[in-house]
C-alpha positions as CSV (number, residue, x, y, z in Angstrom):
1,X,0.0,0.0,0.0
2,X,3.0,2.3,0.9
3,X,4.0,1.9,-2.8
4,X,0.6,3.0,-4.3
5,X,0.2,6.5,-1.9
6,X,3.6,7.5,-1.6
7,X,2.8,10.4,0.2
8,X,0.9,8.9,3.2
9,X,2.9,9.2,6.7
10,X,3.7,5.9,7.9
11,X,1.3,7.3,11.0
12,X,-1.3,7.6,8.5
13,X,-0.9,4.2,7.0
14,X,-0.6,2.5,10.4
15,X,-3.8,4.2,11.1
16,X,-5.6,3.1,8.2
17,X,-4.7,-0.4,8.2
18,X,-5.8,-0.4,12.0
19,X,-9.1,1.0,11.1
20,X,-9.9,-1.6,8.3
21,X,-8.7,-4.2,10.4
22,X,-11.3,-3.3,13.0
23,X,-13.5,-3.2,10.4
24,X,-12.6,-6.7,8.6
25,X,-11.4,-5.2,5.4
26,X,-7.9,-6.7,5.9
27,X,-6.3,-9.1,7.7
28,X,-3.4,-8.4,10.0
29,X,-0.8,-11.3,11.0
30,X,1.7,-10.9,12.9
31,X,5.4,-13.2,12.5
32,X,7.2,-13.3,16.0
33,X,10.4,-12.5,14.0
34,X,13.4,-10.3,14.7
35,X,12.8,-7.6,13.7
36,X,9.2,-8.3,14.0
37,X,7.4,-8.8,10.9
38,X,3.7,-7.8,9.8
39,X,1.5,-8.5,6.9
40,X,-1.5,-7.6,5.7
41,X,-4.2,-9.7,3.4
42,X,-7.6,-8.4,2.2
43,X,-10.6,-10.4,3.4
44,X,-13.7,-11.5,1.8
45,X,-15.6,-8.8,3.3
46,X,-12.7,-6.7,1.8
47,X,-13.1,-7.9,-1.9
48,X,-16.8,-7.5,-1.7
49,X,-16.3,-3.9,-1.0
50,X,-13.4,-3.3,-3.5
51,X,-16.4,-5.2,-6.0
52,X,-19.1,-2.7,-5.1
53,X,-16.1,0.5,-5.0
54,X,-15.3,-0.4,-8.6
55,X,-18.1,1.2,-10.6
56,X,-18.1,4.4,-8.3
57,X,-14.1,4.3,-9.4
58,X,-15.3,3.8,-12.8
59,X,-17.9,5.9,-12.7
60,X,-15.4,8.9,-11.2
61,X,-12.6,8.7,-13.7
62,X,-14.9,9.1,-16.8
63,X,-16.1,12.5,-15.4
64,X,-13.1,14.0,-13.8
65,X,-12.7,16.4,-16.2
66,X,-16.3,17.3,-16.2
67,X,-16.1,20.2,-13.6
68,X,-13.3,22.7,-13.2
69,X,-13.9,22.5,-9.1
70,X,-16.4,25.1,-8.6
71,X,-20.0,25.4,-7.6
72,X,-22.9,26.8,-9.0
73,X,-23.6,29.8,-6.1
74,X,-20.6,30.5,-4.6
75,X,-18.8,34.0,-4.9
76,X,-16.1,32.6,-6.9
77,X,-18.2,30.8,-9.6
78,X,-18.2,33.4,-12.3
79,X,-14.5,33.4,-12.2
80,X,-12.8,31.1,-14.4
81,X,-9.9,28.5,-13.2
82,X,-6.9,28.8,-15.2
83,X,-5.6,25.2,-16.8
């Protein structure tokens, strides 16, 4: 995962990982090794969500270019975003 956001904090990645662990995303196992070793797996529950995610990725990379950020009604909306 480290090498697919390299800009996450190794806090933030720890933090993560917990939080789907808690939430049975992933897997966590530990291997009573020197220097202690961890690794992560996805679970079934996991790959069920990454199945329903998919379309919404999808769905998100076809229109990211639709908008240029800004919202009908706000003060800045008449002003256009240089590219």
């Amino acid at each position: 995962m480290k090498r697919l956001v390299p800009d996450i904090s190794e806090k933030m990645l720890i933090q993560q990982l917990r939080e789907m662990e808690a939430d049975g995303i992933v897997h966590r196992e530990i291997f009573p090794e020197v220097p202690p070793r961890v690794e992560y797996s996805i679970t079934e529950f996991g790959i069920e969500l990454d199945n329903a995610l998919i379309p919404l990725a999808r769905w998100g990379k076809q229109h990211a270019g639709r908008t240029d950020g800004v919202r009908p009604g706000k003060a800045n909306a008449s002003v256009p975003h240089a590219l």
